[in-house]
Rosetta silent file (secondary structure, phi, psi, omega in degrees, C-alpha in Angstrom):
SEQUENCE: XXXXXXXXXXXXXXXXXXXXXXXXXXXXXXXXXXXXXXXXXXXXXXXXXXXXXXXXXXXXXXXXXXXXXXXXXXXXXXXXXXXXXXXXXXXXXXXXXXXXXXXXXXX
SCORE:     score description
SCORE:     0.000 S_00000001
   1 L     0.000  125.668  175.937   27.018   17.973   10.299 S_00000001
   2 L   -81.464  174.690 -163.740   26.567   16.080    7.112 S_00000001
   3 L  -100.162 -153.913 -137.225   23.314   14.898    6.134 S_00000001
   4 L  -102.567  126.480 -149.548   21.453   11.692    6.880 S_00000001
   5 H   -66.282  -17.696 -175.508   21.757    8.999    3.809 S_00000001
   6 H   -68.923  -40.495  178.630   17.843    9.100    3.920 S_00000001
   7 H   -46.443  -11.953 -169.493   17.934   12.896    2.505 S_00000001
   8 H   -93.117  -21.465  178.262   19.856   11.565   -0.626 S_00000001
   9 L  -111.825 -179.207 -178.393   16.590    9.814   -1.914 S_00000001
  10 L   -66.653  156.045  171.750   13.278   10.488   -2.716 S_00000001
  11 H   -55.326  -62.676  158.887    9.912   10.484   -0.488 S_00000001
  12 H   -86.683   21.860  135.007    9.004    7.960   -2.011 S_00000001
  13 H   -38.547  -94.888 -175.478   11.991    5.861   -1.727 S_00000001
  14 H   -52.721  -30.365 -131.765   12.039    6.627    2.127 S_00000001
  15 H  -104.570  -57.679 -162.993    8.321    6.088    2.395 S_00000001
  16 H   -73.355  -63.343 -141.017    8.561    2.355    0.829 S_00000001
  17 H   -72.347  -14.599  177.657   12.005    1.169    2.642 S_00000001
  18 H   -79.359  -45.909  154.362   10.142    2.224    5.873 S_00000001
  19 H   -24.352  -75.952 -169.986    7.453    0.301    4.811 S_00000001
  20 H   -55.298  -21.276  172.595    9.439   -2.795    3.955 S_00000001
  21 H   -56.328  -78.784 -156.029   11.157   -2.295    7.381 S_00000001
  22 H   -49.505  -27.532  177.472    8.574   -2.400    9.398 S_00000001
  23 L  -112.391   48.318  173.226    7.115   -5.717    7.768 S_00000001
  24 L  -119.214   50.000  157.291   10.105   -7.803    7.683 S_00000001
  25 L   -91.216  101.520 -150.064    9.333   -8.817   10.956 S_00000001
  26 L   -92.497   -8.280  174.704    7.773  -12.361   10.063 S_00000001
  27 L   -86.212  -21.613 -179.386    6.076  -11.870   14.110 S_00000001
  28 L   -80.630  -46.689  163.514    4.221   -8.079   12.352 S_00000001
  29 L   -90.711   33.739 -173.471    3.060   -9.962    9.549 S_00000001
  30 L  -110.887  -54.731 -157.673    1.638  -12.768   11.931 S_00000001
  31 H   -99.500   -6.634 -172.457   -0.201  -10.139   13.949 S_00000001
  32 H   -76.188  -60.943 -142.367   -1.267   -8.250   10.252 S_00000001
  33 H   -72.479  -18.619 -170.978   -2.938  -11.738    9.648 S_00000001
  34 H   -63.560  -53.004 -176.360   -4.448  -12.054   12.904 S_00000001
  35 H   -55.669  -52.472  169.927   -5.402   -8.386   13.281 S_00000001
  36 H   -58.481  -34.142  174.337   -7.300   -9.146    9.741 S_00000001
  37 L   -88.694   11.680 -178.763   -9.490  -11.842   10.612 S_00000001
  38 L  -131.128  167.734  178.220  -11.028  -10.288   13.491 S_00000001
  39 L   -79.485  -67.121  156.670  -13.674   -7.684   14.153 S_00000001
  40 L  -121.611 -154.453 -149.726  -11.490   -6.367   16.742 S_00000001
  41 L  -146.511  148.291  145.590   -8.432   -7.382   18.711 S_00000001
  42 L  -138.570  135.125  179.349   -7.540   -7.005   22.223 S_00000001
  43 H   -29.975  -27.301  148.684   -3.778   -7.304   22.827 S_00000001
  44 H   -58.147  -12.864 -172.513   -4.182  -10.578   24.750 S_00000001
  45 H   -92.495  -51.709 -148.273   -5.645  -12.405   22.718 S_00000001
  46 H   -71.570  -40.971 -177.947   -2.875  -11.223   20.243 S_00000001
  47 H   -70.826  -54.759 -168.504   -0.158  -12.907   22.905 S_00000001
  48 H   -70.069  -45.610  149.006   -1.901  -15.764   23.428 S_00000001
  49 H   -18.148  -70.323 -163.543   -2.293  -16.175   19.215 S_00000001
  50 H   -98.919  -16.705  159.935    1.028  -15.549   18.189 S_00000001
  51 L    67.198   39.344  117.904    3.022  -17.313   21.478 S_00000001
  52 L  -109.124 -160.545  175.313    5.167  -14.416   22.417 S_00000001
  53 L   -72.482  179.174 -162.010    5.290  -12.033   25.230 S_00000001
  54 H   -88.089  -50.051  172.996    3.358   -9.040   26.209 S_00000001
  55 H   -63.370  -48.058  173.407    6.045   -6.597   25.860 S_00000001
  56 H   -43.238  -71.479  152.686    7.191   -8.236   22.678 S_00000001
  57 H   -46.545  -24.274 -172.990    3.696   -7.983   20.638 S_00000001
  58 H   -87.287  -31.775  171.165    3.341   -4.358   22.022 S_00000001
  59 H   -35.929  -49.651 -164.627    6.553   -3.801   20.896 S_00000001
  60 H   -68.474  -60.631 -158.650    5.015   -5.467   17.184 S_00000001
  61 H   -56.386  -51.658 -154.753    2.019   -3.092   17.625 S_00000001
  62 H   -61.176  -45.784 -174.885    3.935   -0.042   18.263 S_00000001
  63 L   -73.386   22.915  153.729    6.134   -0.583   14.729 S_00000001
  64 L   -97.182  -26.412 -143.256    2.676   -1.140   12.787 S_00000001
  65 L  -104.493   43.990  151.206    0.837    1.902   14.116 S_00000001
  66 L   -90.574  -38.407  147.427    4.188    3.927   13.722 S_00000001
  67 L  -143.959   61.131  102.514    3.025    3.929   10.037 S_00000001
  68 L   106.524   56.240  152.000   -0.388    4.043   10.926 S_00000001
  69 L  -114.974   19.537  163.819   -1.524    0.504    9.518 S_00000001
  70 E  -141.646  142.937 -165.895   -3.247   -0.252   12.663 S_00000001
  71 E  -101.644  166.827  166.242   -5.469    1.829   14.246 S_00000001
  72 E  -140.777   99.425 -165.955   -5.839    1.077   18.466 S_00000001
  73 E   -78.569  102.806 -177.987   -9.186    2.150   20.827 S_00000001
  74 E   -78.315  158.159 -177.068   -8.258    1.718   24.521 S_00000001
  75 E  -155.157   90.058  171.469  -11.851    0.486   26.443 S_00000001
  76 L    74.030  -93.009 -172.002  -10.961    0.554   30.000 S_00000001
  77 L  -123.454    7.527 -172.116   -7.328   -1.621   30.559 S_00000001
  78 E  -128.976  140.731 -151.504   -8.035   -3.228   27.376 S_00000001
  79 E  -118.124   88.346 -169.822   -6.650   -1.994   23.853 S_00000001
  80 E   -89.601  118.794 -171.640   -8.758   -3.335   20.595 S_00000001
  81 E  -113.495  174.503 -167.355   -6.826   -2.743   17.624 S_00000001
  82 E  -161.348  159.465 -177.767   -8.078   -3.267   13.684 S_00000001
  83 E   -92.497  142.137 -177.871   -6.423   -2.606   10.385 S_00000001
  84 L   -62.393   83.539  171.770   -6.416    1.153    8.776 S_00000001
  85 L   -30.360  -56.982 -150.494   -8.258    0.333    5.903 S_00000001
  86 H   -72.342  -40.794  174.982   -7.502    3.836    4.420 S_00000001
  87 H  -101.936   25.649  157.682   -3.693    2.991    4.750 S_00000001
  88 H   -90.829  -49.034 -143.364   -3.507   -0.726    3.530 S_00000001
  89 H   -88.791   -6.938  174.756   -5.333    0.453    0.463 S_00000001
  90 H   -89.282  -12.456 -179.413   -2.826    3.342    0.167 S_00000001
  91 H   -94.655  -51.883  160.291    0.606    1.227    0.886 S_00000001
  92 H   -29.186  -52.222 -173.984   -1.246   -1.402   -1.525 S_00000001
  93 H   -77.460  -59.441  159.187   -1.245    1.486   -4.326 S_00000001
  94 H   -23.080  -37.181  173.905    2.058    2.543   -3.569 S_00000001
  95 H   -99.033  -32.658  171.662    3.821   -1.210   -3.936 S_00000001
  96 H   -26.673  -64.972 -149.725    1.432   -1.490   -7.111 S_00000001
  97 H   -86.570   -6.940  163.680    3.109    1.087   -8.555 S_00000001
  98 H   -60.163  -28.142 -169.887    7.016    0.257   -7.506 S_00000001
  99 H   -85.344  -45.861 -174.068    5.955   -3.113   -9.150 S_00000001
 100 H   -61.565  -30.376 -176.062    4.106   -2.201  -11.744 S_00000001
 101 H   -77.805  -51.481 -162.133    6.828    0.904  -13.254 S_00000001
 102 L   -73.879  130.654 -167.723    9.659   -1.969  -12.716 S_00000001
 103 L   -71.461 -174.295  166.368   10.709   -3.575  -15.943 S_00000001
 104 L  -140.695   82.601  153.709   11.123   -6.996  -16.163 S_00000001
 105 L  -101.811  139.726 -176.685   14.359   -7.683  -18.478 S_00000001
 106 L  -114.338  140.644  172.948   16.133  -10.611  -17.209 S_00000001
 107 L   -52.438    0.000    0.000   20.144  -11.238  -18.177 S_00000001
């Protein structure tokens, strides 16, 4: 079996295009901004916010905390979520430095 087109680039390569995946959802970054202004979250609130469905935001949820830029506490039937500080400020440094290393000559 040959391998997988991700194996031809670097970790961090794969690290950012996963990134950029996950937040070209314009409903991910919705629930980022939401998720930010509060002390915590409970997934209803989150529905009722952002005007889709319940499966649909968990659906949202699941691709942020898949790379782990939302953290989630369940407390009883209800699930308060908050942003990973420690991985914002590390995904921050990380597009810094894709921006910052790229030149900028224009044709």
């Amino acid at each position: 079996m040959g391998i997988t087109k991700s194996q031809i680039f670097n970790t961090k390569q794969n690290e950012l295009a996963t990134i950029f995946k996950v937040l070209s959802n314009p409903a991910r970054i919705a629930i980022l901004q939401y998720i930010s202004k509060q002390d915590a979250c409970i997934c209803n609130d989150i529905v009722d916010e952002i005007g889709l469905a319940q499966p649909t935001i968990s659906q949202h949820l699941k691709e942020l905390k898949s790379i782990d830029l939302i953290k989630g506490e369940i407390e009883g039937k209800k699930v308060c979520y908050c942003i990973n500080l420690k991985k914002w400020s590390a995904i921050q440094d990380l597009l810094n430095t894709f921006f910052n290393t790229t030149k900028t000559n224009c044709c």
